[in-house]
C-alpha positions as CSV (number, residue, x, y, z in Angstrom):
1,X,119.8,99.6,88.2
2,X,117.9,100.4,85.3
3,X,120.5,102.8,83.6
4,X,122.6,99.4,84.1
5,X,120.3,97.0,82.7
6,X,119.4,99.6,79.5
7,X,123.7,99.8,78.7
8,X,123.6,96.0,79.2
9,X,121.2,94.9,76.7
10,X,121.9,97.6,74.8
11,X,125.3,96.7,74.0
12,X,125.0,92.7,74.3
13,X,122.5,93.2,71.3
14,X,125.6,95.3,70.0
15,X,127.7,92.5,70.1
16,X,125.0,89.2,68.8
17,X,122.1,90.9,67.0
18,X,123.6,89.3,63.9
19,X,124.2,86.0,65.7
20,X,120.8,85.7,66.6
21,X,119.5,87.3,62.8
22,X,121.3,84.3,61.0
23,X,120.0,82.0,64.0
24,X,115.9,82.8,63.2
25,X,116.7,82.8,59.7
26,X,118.9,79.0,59.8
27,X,116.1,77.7,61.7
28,X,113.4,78.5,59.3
29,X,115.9,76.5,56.8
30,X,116.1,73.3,58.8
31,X,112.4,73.2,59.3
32,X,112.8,71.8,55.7
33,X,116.2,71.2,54.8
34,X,118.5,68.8,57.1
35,X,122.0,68.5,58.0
36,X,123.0,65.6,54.9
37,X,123.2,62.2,56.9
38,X,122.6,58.6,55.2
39,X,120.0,57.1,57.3
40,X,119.4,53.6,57.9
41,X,116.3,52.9,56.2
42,X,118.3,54.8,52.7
43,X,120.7,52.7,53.1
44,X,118.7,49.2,53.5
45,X,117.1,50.8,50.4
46,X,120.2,50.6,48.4
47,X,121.8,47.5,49.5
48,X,121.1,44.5,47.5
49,X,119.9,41.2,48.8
50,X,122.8,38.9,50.2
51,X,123.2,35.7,48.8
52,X,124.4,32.3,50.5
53,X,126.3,31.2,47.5
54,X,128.3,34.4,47.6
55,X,129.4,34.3,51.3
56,X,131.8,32.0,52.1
57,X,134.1,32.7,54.9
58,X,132.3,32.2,58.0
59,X,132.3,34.4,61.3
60,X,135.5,32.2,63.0
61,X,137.4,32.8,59.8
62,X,136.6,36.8,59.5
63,X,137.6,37.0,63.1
64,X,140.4,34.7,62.7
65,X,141.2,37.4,59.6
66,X,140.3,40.1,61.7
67,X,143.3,39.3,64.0
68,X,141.5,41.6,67.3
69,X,142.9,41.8,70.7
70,X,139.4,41.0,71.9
71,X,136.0,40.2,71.0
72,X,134.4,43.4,68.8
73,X,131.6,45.6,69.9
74,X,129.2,44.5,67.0
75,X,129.1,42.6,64.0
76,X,127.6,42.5,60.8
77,X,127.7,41.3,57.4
78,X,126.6,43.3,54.5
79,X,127.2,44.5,51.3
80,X,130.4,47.0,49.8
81,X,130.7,47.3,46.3
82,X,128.0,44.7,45.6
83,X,130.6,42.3,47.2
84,X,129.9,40.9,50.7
85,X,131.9,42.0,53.9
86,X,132.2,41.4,57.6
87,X,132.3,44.9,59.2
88,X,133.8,44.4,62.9
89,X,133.3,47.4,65.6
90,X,136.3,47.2,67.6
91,X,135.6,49.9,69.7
92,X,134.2,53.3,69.2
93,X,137.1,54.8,67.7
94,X,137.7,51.9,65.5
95,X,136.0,49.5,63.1
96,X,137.8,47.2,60.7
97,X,136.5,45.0,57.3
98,X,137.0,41.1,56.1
99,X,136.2,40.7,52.6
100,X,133.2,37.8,53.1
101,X,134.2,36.0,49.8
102,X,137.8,35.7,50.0
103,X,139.0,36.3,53.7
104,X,140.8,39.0,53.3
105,X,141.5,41.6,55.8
106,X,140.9,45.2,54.1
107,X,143.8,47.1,54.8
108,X,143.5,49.6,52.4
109,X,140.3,51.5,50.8
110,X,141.7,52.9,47.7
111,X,140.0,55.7,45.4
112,X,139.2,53.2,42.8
113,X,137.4,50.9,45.4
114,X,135.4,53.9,46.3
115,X,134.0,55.0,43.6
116,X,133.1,50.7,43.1
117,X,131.1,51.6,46.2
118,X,129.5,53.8,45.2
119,X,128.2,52.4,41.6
120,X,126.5,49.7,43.2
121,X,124.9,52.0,45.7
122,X,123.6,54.5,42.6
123,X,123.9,52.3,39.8
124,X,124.3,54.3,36.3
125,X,124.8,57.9,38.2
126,X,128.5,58.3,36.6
127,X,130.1,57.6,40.0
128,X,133.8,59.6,40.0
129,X,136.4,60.0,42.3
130,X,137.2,63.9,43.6
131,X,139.8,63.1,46.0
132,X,139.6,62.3,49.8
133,X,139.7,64.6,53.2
134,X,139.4,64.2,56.4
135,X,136.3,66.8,57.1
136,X,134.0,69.0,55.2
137,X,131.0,71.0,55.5
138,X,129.0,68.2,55.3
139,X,130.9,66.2,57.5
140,X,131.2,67.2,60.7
141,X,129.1,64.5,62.7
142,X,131.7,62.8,65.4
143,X,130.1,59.8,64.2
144,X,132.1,59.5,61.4
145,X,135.3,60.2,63.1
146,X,136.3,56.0,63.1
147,X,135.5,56.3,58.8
148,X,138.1,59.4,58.2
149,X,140.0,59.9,56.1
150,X,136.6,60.1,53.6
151,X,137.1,59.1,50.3
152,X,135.0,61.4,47.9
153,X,132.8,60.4,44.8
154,X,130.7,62.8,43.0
155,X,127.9,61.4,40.9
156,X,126.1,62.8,37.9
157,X,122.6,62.1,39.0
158,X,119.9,64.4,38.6
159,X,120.3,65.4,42.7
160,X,124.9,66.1,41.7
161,X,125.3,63.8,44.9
162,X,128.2,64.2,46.6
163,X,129.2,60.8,48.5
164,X,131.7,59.8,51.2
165,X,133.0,56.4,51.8
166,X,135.0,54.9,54.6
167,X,138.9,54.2,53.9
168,X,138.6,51.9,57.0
169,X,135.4,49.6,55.6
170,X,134.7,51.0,52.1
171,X,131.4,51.6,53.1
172,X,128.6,54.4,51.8
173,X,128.7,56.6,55.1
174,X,126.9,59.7,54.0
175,X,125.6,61.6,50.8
176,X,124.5,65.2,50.1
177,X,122.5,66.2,47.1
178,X,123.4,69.6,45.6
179,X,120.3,70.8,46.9
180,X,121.1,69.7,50.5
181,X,124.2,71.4,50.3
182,X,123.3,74.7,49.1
183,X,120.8,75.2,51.6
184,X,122.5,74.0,54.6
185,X,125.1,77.1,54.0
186,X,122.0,79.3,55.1
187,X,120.4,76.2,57.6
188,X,122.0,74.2,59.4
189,X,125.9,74.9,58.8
190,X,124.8,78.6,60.2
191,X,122.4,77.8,62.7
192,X,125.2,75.3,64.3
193,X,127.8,77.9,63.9
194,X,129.7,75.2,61.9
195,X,132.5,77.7,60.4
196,X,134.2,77.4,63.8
197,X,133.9,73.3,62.7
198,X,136.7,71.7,61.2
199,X,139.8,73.8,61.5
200,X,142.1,75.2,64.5
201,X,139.7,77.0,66.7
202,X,137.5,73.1,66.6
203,X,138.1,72.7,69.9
204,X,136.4,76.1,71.0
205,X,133.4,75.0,69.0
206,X,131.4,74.0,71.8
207,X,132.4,76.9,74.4
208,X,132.1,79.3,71.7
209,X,128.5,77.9,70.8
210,X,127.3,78.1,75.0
211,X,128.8,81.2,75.8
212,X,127.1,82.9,72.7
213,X,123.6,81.4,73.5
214,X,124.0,82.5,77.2
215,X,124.7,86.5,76.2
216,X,121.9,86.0,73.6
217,X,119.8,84.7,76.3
218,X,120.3,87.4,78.3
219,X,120.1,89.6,75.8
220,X,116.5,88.8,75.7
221,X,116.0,88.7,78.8
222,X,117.2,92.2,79.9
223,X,115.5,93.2,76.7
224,X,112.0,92.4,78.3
225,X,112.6,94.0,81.2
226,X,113.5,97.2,79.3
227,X,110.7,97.2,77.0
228,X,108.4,96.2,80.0
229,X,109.5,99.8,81.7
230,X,109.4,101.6,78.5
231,X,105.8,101.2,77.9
232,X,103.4,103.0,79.0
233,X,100.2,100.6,80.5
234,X,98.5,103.9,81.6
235,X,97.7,106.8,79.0
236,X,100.1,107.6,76.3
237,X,103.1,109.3,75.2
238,X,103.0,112.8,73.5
239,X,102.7,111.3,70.4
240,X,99.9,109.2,70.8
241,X,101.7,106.0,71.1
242,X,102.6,103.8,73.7
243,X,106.5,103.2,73.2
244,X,108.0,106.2,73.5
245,X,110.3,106.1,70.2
246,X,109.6,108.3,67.5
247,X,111.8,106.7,64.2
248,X,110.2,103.6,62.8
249,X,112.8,100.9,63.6
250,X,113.6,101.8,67.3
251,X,109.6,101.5,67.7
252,X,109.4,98.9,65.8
253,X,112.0,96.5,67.3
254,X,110.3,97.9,70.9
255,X,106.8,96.6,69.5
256,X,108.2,93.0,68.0
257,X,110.0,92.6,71.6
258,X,106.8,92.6,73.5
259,X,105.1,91.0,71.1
260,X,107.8,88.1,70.7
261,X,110.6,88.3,73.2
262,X,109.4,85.1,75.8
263,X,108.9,83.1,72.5
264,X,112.7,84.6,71.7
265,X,113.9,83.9,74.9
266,X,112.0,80.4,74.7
267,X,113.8,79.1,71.3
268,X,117.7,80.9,72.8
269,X,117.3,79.4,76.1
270,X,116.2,75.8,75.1
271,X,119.1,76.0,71.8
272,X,121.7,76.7,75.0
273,X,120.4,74.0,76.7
274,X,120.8,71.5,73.3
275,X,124.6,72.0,74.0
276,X,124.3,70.2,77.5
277,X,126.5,73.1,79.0
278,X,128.2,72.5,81.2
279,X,127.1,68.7,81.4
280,X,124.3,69.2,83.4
281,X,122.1,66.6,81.6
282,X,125.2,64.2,82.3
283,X,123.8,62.4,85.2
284,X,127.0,60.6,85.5
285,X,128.9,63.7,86.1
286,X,126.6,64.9,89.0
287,X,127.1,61.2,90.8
288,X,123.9,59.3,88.9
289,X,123.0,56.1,88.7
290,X,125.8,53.6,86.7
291,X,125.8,53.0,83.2
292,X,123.4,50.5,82.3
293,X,125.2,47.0,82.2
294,X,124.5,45.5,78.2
295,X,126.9,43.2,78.8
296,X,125.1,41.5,81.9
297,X,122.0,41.3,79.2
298,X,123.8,40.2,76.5
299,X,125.8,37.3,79.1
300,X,128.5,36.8,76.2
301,X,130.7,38.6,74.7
302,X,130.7,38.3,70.5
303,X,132.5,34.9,70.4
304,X,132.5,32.5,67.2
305,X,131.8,29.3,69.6
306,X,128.2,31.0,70.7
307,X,126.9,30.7,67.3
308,X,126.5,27.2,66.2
309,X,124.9,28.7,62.3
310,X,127.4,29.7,59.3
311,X,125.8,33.3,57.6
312,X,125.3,30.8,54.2
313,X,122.8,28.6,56.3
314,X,120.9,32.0,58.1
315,X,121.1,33.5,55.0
316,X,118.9,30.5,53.3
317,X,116.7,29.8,56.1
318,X,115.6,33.6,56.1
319,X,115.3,33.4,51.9
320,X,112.9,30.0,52.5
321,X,111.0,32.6,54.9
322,X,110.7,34.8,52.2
323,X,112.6,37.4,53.7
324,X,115.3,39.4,51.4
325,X,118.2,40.2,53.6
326,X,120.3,43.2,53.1
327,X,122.0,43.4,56.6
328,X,123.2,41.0,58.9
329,X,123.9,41.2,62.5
330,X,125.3,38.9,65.2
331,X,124.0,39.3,68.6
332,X,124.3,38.0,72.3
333,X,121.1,38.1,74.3
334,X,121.0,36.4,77.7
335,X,124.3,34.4,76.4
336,X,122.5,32.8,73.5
337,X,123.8,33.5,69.7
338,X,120.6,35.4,67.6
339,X,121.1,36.7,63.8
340,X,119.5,39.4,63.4
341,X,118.7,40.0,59.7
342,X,117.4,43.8,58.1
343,X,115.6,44.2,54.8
344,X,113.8,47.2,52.7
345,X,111.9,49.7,54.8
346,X,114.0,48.7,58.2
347,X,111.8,45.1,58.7
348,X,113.4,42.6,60.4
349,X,113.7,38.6,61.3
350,X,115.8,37.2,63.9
351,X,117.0,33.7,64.5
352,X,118.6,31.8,67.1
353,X,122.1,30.9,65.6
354,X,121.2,27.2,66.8
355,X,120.7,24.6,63.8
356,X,117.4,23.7,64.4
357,X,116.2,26.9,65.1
358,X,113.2,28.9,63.1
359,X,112.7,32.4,61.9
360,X,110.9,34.7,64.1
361,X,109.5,38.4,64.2
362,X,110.9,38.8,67.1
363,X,112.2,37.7,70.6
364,X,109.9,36.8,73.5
365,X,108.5,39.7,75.1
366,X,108.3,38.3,78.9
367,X,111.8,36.5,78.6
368,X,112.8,40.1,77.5
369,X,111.5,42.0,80.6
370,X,112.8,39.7,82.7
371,X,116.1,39.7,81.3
372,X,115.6,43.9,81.7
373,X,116.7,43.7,85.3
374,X,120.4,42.6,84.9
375,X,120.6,46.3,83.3
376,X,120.2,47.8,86.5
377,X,121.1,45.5,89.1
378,X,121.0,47.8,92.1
379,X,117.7,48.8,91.4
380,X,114.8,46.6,91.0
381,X,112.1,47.1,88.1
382,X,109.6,48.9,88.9
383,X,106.5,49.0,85.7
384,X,107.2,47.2,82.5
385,X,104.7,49.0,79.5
386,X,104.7,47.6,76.2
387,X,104.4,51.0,73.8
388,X,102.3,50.0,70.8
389,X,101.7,53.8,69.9
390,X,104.2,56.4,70.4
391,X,104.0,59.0,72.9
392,X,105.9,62.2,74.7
393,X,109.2,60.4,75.2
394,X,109.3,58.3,72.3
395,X,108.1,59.4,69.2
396,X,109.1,59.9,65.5
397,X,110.9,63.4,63.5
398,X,110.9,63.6,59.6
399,X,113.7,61.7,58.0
400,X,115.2,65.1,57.2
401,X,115.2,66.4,61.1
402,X,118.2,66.0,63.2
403,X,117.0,62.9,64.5
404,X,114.7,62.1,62.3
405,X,117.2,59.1,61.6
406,X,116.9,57.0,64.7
407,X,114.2,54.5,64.6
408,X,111.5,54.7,66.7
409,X,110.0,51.2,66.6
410,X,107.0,49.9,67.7
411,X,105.7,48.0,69.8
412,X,108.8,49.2,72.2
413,X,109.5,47.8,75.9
414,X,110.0,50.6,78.0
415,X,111.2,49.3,81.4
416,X,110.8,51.9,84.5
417,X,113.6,51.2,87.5
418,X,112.8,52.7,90.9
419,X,116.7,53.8,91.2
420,X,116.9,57.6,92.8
421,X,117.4,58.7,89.1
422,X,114.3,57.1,87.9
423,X,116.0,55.5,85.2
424,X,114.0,54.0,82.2
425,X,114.9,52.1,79.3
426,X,113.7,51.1,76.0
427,X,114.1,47.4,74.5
428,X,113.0,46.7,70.8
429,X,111.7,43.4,71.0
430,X,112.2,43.0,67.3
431,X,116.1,43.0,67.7
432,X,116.7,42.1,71.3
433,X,118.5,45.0,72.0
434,X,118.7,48.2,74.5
435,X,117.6,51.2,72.5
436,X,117.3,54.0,74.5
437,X,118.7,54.9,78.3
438,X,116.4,57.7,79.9
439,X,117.0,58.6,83.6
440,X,115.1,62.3,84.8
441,X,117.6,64.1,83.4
442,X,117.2,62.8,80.6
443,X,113.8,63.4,80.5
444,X,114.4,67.8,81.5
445,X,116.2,67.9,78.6
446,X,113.7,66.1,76.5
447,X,111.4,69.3,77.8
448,X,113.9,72.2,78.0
449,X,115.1,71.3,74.5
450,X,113.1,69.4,72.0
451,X,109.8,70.4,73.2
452,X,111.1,74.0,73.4
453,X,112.9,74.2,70.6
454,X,111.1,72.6,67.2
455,X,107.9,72.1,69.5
456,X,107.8,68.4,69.2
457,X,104.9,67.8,70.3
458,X,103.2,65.4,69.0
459,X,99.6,66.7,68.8
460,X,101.2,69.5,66.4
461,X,103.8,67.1,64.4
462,X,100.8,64.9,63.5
463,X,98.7,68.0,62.5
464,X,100.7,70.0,59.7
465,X,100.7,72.4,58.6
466,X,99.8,73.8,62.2
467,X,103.2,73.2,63.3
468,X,104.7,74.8,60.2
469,X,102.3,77.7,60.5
470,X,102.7,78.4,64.2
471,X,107.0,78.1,63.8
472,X,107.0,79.9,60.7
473,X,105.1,82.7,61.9
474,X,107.3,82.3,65.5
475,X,110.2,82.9,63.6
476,X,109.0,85.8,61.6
477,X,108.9,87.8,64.5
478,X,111.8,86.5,65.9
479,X,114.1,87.7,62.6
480,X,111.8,90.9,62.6
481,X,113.0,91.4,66.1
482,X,116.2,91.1,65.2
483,X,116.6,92.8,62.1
484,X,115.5,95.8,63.7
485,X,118.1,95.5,66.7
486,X,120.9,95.2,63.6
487,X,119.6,98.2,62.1
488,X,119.1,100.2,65.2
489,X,122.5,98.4,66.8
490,X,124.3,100.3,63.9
491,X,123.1,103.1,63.9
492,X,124.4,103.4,67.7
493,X,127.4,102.5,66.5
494,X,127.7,105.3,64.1
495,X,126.6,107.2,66.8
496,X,122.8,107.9,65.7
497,X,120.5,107.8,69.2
498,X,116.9,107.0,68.9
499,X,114.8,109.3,69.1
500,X,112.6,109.4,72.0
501,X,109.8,111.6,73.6
């Protein structure tokens, strides 16, 4: 058994000592360098304000314009090219545009109307067109599969942004600063194994990604073992020592094992479990609990009859608030019509699409938790808790993480079913909407990855530099270990044993 387990992780580590090299080294990348992504809150920064006078085909029109099959998924109105425009989600593999001014359906997103994009996004940056593409690098998120093709525009700014606008809406959909992009060759678009992204072998992407964490995991694991039996607890090898190698890097990848092999085996394990292998966070696929039912909460589907309030009218009602709109959305919430409207820094308004109705902050928090039980209706609600700091399950990442772009408002309603997968979900009373959908498997995963992972953690993200200290040094065993299996990996190869007392 043990002359199997030493050939084992000897020749696993063989086969993904590099792997797991690049894989310490990435990481300590993306600690400060993200994945490019144009975050919400960047892009309510470079909107401009909407203005009544400018807007003046109402929702009934655009939809009328819009010519769908059925009522879209969501609906706002914002800003392309400094012009305004409905944006209708269809579905999630399609979203189409209605120019708000004229009527007119967009059909086609042309080079020219890119780059027009993007000037009013980064006035003065020299916006030019360098062709379009349907995936890069930088753009390998599924969330921009309903945008592609991607026109490009590169920009002359001090940060040589690369942008990428939607042929279906002309909108902004992501930059990358030259910066961004050279470091994410050595972070993230390693770390994610993202040259298998993109071309012919795409559709391996994600086997290829699990089945190389689970070697590498037990890699480690059998590594452990063996460096466990190889040391000597009591007395000492002829040498003096207690690893029984004699060349520097044998002993010295034996030492940095000990030493950091469970905190190896910690960050492997929980980036195999960030793949969901296997779906086993997928509650649905194991028989859990139904989807949550939206539409019961929203009682109404996105129809022009349910709001009684043209976008010119919300649009002045918010300006007499003193509230500068960039965004607006049209929402269903317990079958009444709410606008909700978005400004700088993410803040928000909402108003009931009725015409005598007044701006508000937000929506009522007791009408809202009672509403919460149509989300679930075979389960009943079991503790309603109003979040007004955050906590273990919802909390905040830097802007530049790979999550840092999801908003974690506060205050928050978290809602706690009593369903057999203890499901819980999270309402923003500042938009009336569903947020988050947590159930216990949800939660593992929250554990086995994030916490595991980057350590989030919030008594350590809200003390740096401890965090970056305690990962930094993590790490710098973690590439010592595996520099040394590369170097002692080769020499096998070349058929150089270790030395050994």
């Amino acid at each position: 058994m043990r002359r199997f387990t030493y050939l084992l992780h000897r020749w696993l580590g063989i086969a993904v000592c590099v792997p797991m090299l690049l894989w310490f080294v990435s990481g300590v990348v993306m600690m400060y360098v993200g994945y490019p992504k144009l975050s919400t809150a960047e892009r309510m920064e470079r909107l401009p304000a909407l203005e009544p006078q400018r807007v003046r085909v109402d929702l009934a029109a655009a939809l009328a314009a819009a010519a769908l099959d059925a009522p879209p998924k969501s609906v706002r109105l914002t800003s392309v090219g400094g012009q305004p425009r409905w944006i209708f989600e269809v579905d999630k593999a399609r979203v189409l545009a209605v120019d708000a001014t004229t009527g007119r359906r967009i059909a086609t997103v042309t080079s020219v109307d890119a780059v027009a994009a993007v000037e009013a996004f980064a006035p003065g940056a020299g916006a030019r067109a360098a062709g379009t593409l349907r995936e890069d690098a930088w753009t390998h998120s599924r969330a921009l599969d309903v945008h592609r093709p991607l026109h490009v525009v590169q920009t002359d700014d001090v940060d040589r942004t690369r942008w990428y606008v939607s042929s279906a809406t002309g909108e902004v959909v992501r930059d990358a600063t030259a910066a961004e992009r050279g470091w994410n060759w050595v972070g993230a678009w390693l770390h994610w194994i993202y040259p298998l992204r993109g071309g012919v072998v795409d559709s391996a992407w994600h086997d290829v990604v699990v089945w190389l964490s689970v070697v590498a995991t037990l890699l480690t694991v059998t590594g452990l073992v063996v460096g466990v039996w190889r040391w000597r607890f009591a007395g000492r090898y002829r040498n003096g020592s207690k690893s029984p190698y004699r060349q520097a890097m044998p002993r010295w990848h034996h030492l940095t094992g000990l030493a950091g092999g469970a905190l190896a085996l910690t960050w492997i394990f929980s980036g195999l479990m960030s793949m969901n292998p296997w779906k086993v966070f997928d509650s649905h696929a194991h028989g859990g609990p139904p989807a949550v039912d939206t539409a019961a909460f929203a009682g109404g589907p996105l129809v022009a009859s349910a709001f009684d309030l043209s976008p010119a009218d919300a649009l002045t009602r918010f300006a007499a608030d003193r509230f500068a709109v960039r965004e607006l959305e049209w929402r269903r919430v317990d079958g009444a019509g709410w606008i909700v409207a978005t400004g700088a820094g993410c803040r928000t308004r909402v108003l009931r699409a009725t015409r005598d109705a007044v701006v508000a902050t937000g929506f009522d928090f007791a009408a809202l938790t009672t509403l919460a039980a149509r989300l679930l209706p075979t389960a009943r609600v079991a503790e309603t808790t109003t979040l007004v700091a955050h906590d273990f399950w919802w909390y905040e990442r830097a802007p530049h993480t790979m999550l840092g772009h999801v908003e974690r408002r506060l205050p928050m309603l978290r809602i706690v079913f009593d369903d057999p997968h203890a499901t819980w979900v999270h309402i923003d009373p500042a938009t009336g909407s569903v947020v988050g959908v947590l159930d216990r498997r949800g939660r593992v995963k929250r554990v086995l990855f994030a916490l595991l992972h980057s350590w989030d953690w919030r008594p350590l993200l809200a003390n740096r530099p401890v965090w970056d200290v305690a990962l930094v040094l993590g790490s710098a065993v973690g590439i010592g270990l595996s520099a040394t299996g590369v170097v002692v990996g080769w020499r096998r190869l070349r058929g150089v044993r270790p030395v050994r007392i």
